[in-house]
C-alpha positions in Angstrom: 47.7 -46.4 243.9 50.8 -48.3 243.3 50.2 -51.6 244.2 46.9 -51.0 241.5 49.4 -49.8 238.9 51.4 -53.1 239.4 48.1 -55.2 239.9 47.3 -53.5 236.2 50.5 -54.2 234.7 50.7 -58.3 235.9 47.3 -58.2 234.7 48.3 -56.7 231.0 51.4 -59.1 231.1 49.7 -62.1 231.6 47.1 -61.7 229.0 49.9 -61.3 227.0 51.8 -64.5 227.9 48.0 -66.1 227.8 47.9 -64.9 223.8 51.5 -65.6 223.0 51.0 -69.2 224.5 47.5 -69.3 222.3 49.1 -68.1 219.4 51.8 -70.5 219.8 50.1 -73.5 220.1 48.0 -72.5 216.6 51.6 -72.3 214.8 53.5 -75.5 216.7 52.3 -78.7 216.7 51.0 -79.7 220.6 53.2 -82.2 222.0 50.8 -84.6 222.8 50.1 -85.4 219.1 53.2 -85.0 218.1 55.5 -88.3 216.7 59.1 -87.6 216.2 60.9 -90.1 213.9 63.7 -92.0 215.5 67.4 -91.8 214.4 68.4 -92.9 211.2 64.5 -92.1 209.9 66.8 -89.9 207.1 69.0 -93.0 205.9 72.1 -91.8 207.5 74.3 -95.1 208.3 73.9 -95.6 212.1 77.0 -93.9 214.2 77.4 -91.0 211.8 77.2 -87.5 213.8 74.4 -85.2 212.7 75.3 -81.7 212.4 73.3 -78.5 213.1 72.7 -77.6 209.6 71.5 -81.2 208.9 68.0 -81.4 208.0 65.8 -84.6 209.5 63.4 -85.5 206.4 59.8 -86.3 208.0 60.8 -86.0 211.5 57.3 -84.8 212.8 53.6 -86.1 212.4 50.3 -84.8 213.4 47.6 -86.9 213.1 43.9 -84.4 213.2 41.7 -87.2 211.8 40.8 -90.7 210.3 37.9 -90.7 207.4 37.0 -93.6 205.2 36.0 -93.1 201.2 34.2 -95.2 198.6 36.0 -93.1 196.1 38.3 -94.9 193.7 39.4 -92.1 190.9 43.4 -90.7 190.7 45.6 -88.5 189.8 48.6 -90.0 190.6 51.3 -87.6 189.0 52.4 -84.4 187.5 50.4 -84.4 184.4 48.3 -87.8 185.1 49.3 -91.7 185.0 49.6 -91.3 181.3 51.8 -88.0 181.6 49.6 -86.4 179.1 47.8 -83.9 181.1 44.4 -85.8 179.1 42.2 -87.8 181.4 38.9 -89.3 180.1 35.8 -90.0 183.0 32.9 -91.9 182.5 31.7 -88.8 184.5 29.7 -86.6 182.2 31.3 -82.9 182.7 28.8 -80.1 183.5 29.7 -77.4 180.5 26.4 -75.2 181.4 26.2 -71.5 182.3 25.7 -73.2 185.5 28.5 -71.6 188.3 30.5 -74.7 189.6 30.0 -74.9 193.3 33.4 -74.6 195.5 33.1 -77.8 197.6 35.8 -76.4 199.8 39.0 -74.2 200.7 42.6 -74.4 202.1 44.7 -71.9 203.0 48.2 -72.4 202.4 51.8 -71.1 202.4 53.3 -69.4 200.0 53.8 -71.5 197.1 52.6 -73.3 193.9 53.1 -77.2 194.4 49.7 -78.6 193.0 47.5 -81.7 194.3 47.5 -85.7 193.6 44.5 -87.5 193.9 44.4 -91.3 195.3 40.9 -92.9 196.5 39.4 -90.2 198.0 42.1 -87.9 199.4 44.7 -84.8 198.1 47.9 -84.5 198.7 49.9 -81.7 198.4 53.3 -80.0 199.6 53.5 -76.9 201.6 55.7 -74.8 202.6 55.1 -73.4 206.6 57.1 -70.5 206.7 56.3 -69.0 210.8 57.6 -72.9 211.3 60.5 -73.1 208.4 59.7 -76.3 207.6 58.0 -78.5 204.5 55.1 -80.5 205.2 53.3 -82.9 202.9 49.6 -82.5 204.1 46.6 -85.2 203.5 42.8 -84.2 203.3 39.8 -85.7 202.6 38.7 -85.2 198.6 35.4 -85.2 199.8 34.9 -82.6 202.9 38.6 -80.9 202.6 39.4 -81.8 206.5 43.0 -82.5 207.2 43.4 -86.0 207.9 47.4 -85.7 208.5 50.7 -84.0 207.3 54.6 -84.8 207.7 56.9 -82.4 208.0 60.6 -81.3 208.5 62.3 -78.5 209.4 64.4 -76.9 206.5 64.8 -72.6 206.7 64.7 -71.4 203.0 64.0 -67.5 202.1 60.7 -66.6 199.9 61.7 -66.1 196.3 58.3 -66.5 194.2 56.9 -68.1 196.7 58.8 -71.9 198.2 57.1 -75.4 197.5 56.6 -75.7 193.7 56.8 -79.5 193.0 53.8 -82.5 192.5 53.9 -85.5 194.5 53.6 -88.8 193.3 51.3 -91.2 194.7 50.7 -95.6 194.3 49.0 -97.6 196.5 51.9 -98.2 198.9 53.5 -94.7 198.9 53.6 -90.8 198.2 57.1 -89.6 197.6 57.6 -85.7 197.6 60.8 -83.5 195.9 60.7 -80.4 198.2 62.7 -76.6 197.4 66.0 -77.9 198.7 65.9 -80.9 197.0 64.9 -83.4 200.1 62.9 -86.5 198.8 60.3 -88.2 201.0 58.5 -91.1 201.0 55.2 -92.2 203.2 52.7 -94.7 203.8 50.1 -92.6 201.3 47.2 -93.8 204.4 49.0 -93.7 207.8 51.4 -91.3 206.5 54.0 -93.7 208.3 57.5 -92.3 207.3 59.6 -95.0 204.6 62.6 -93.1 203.6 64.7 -90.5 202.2 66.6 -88.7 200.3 68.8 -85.6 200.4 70.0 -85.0 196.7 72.3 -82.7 197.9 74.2 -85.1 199.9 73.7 -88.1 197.9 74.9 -86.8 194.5 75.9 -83.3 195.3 73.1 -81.7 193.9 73.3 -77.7 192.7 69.7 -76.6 193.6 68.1 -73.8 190.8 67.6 -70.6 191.7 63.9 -71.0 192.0 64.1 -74.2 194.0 63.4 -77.7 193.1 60.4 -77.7 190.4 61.4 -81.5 189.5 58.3 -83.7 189.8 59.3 -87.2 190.9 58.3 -89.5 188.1 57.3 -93.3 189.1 57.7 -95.7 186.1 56.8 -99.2 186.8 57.2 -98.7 191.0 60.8 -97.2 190.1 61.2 -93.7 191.7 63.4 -91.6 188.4 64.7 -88.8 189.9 67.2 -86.4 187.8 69.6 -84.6 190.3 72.3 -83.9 187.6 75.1 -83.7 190.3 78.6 -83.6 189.8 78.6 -87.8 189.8 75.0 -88.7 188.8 73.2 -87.2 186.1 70.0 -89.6 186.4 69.3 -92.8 189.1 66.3 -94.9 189.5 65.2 -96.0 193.3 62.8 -98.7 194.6 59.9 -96.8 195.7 59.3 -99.1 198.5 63.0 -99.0 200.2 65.1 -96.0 198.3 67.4 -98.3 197.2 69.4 -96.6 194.5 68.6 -99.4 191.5 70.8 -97.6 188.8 72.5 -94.5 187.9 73.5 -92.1 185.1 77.1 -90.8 185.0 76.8 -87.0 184.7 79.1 -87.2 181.9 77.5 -84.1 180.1 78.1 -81.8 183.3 73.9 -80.9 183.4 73.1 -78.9 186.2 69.4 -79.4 187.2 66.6 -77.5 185.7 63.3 -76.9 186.8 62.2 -79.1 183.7 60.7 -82.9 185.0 61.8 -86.3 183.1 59.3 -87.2 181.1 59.2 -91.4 179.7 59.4 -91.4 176.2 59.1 -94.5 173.4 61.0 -92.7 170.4 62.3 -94.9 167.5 60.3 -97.8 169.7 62.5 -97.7 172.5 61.4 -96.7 175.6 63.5 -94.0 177.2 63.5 -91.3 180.0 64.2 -87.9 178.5 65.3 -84.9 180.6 66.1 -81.0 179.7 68.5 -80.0 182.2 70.6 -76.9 182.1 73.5 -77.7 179.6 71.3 -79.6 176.8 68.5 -82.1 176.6 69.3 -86.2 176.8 67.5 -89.3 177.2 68.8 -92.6 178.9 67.4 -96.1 178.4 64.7 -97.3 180.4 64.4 -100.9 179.3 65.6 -103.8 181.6 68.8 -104.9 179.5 70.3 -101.4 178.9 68.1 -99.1 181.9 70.2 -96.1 182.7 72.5 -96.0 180.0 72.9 -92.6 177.9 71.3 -93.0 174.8 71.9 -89.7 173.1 72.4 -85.9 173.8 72.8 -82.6 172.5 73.6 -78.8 173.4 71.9 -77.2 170.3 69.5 -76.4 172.8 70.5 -75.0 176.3 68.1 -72.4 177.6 70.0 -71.5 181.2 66.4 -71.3 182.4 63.5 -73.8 181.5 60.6 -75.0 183.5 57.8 -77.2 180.5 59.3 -80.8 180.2 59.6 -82.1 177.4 56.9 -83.2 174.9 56.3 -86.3 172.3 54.6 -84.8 169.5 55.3 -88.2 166.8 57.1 -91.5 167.1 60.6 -89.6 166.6 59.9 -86.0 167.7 60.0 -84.0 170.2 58.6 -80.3 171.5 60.7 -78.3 173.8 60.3 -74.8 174.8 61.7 -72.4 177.5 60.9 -68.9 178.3 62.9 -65.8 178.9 63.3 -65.3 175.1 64.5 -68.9 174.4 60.6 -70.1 172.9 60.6 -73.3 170.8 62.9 -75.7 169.2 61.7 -79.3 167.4 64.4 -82.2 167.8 64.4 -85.2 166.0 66.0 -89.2 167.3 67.1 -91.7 164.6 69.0 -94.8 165.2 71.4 -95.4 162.8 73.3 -98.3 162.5 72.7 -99.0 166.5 73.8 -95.6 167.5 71.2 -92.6 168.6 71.7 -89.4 167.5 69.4 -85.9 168.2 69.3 -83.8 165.8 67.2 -80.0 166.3 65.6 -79.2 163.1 63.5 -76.1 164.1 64.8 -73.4 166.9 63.2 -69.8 166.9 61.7 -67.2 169.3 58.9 -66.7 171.0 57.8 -64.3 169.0 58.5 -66.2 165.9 56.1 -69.5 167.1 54.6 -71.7 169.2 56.3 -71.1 172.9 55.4 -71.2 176.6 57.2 -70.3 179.8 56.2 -72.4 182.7 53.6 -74.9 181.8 54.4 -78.4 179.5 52.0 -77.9 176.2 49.2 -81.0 175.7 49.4 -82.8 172.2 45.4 -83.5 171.6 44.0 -84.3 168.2 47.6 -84.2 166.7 47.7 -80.7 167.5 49.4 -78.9 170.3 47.7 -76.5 173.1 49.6 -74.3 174.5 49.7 -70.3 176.3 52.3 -67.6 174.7 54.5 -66.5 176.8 54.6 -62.6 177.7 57.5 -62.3 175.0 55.3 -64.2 172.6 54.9 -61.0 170.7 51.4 -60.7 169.3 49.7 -63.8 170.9 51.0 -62.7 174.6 49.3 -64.5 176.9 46.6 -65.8 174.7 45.8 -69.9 174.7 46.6 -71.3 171.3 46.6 -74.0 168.8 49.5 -75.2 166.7 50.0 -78.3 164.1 53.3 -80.0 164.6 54.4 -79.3 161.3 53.8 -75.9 161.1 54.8 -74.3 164.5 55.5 -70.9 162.8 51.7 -69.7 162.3 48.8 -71.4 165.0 45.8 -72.8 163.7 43.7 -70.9 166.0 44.2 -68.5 169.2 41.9 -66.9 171.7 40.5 -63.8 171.6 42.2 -60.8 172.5 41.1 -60.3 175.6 41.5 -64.2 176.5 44.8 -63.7 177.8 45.7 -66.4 180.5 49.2 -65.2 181.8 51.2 -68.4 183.3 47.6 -70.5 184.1 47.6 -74.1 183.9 45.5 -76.1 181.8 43.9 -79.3 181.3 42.2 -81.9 179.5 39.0 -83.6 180.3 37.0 -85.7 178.6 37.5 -83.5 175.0 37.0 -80.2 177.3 39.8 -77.7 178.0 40.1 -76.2 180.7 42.1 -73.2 181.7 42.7 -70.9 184.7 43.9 -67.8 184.3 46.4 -66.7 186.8 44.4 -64.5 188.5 41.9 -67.2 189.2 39.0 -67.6 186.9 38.3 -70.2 185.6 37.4 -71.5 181.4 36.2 -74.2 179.6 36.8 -74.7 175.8 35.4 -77.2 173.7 38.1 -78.7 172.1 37.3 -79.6 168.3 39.9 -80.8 165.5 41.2 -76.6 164.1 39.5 -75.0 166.9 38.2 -74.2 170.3 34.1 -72.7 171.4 34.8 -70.9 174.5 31.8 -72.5 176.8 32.0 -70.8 180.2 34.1 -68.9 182.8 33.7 -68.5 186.0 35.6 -66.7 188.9 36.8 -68.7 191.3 39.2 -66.5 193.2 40.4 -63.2 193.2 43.8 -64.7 193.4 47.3 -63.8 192.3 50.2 -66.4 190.7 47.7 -69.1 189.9 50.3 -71.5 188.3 49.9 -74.9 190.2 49.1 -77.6 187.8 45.3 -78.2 187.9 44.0 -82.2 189.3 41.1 -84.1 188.5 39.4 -87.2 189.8 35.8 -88.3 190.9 34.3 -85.3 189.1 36.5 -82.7 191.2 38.5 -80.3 190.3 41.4 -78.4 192.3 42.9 -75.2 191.3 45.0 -73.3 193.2 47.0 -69.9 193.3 50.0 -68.9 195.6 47.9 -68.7 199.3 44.7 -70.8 198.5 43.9 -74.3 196.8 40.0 -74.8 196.3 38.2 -78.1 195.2 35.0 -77.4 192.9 32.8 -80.4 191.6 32.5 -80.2 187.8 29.8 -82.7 187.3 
């Protein structure tokens, strides 16, 4: 009777060791596929001593699958190549009662980092929490399957969720911002480790309390990253190499928001403007001058701000925070050869046009935007503003068209919007006004917030645990 009790209990432990072993080779990457990168793969000059809180940027690989794709369409960016969050298709959009089908799913962690879009496959960071680590991961547009990912090991605490940031994408790389502020670079088809970054080592970087939500901006195969440190307020890197190409002094003592830089031509020079936490400032982004502070001003400081900033004429621009900051309007001159900002409108959100996490779109001279939940009245709802009146909209949604913090988008003179609980609508934009078309649930989700992608008449949405690809054609 006792040597069956013992026979029993080897018996119970082994299927336990059995599932522990199954269960850990579903969370950890088998060794066998697994590339490590060799020393110095995170820039550090050769001979210098790691320690154990360093991180290694892109140290692992896993490779699950190699697919060709006649697909040529993109979404290279936060808010598109243009930066407009407008994209026109020759692909004529289905706007029937018709349901959209879901061409197919991805579970994720935690998190609200949306997709880019580059011949035929989505990118997107993710956070792994079992493994504490970031990982940019590559599918196929077409089926969803997970061609690769590269990922690092970085232990960071849930607080709304981790990896909130957009890649950017070119033909010879993808370059990622992740919560802690580590920049990486990869071959965007091999997913071959280039270089990178650790902002808070390189320029001493004070990361926000909701992490990085900085999307790396790419201007003319120039990486523009603002890490508002205690030395370097702005720099511009090859996107190829890393090389730090030129810097900003942080003269102005910014700390970094979760606000992106957004290029700019004001006045007809062509600038990079940034809202960081301290004020709002733009440097030069022409050859001759690139990198040199143009002009500045703390008339406007939220201590929290997430929309970047937005051209709404050849001299203005749009700002707005949330947590009771809402809207201001600045204005750049040059006068006499010297820049100067000047805010001529500043009010609540209850007063006018506001939002709290996502950039509004200037379309038909007009500005679309969702109130924020102090926005009085118009909480929630998706509205329509002139520039020169941002006091009173020109037209809102109804009252039970109430989007929370959802994303929105343009395409092809269609708006659409999904709510953050994850359904989906389409608008019909027209000059004073918007026709409500269809909506359709896509998910019973929760914190849909991501930034919504297009390309090749495909759609992705996502909400904190799942990103979904519907074709919209």
């Amino acid at each position: 009777m006792k040597d069956k009790r013992i026979i029993t209990g080897v018996t119970i432990l082994m299927v336990f060791v059995y599932i522990g072993i199954l269960v850990g080779w579903h969370l950890y990457t088998p060794r066998e596929s697994l590339i490590i990168q060799s020393p110095g793969a995170d820039n550090r000059p050769e001979g210098l001593a790691r320690t154990a809180n360093d991180v290694l940027i892109g140290e692992f690989f896993m490779k699950y699958d190699d697919v060709s794709s006649g697909l040529t369409g993109k979404w290279s960016s936060f808010r598109g190549e243009l930066t407009s969050n407008i994209i026109e298709t020759p692909e004529t959009i289905n706007t029937s009662e018709e349901e959209y089908p879901v061409l197919w799913s991805v579970e994720t962690g935690e998190g609200h980092a949306a997709s880019v879009i580059y011949n035929g496959r989505v990118y997107f960071l993710d956070y792994n929490e079992q493994m504490s680590s970031d990982a940019l991961r590559c599918f196929s547009l077409e089926t969803g399957k997970e061609l690769w990912r590269r990922w690092y090991r970085v232990p960071i605490k849930r607080n709304h969720g981790f990896s909130r940031t957009v890649p950017a994408i070119g033909d010879n790389y993808i370059i990622t911002i992740g919560p802690e502020g580590h920049v990486m670079c990869c071959d965007p088809v091999t997913g071959d480790m280039k270089w990178s970054l650790d902002m808070q080592k390189e320029f001493k970087t004070e990361v926000p309390f909701w992490y990085t939500g900085q999307c790396p901006r790419v201007d003319n195969n120039v990486l523009i990253l603002a890490p508002a440190g205690e030395e370097t307020l702005l720099a511009g890197l090859d996107c190829l190499t890393g090389e730090v190409l030129w810097t900003t002094p942080n003269t102005l003592n910014y700390k970094m928001s979760h606000s992106s830089v957004m290029p700019m031509t004001l006045g007809g020079k062509r600038m990079y403007v940034y809202i960081g936490v301290g004020g709002i400032c733009a440097v030069s982004a022409e050859e001759k001058d690139r990198g040199t502070l143009l002009w500045e001003t703390s008339k406007w400081q939220p201590s929290v701000v997430a929309p970047s900033p937005l051209q709404v004429s050849s001299n203005q621009i749009f700002m707005v925070a949330g947590y009771g900051t809402g809207g201001a309007l600045l204005r750049v001159d040059n006068s006499g050869g010297k820049w100067i900002a000047t805010v001529t409108d500043q009010y609540k959100p209850n007063e006018g046009l506001s939002s709290e996490q996502q950039t509004p779109i200037l379309y038909n001279n007009m500005i679309i935007s969702i109130m924020p939940k102090d926005g009085g009245g118009l909480r929630g709802r998706l509205v329509y503003y002139s520039p020169a009146n941002l006091r009173s909209p020109v037209w809102t949604s109804a009252a039970g068209e109430q989007f929370g913090l959802g994303p929105y988008i343009i395409i092809n003179k269609n708006l659409f919007v999904f709510k953050d609980d994850g359904e989906l609508y389409v608008y019909e934009v027209g000059q004073r006004n918007m026709k409500l078309l269809k909506k359709q649930r896509i998910m019973d989700g929760a914190d849909a917030w991501g930034p919504l992608s297009y390309a090749d008449g495909m759609l992705i949405v996502r909400d904190a645990h799942t990103i979904k690809c519907l074709r919209i054609i």
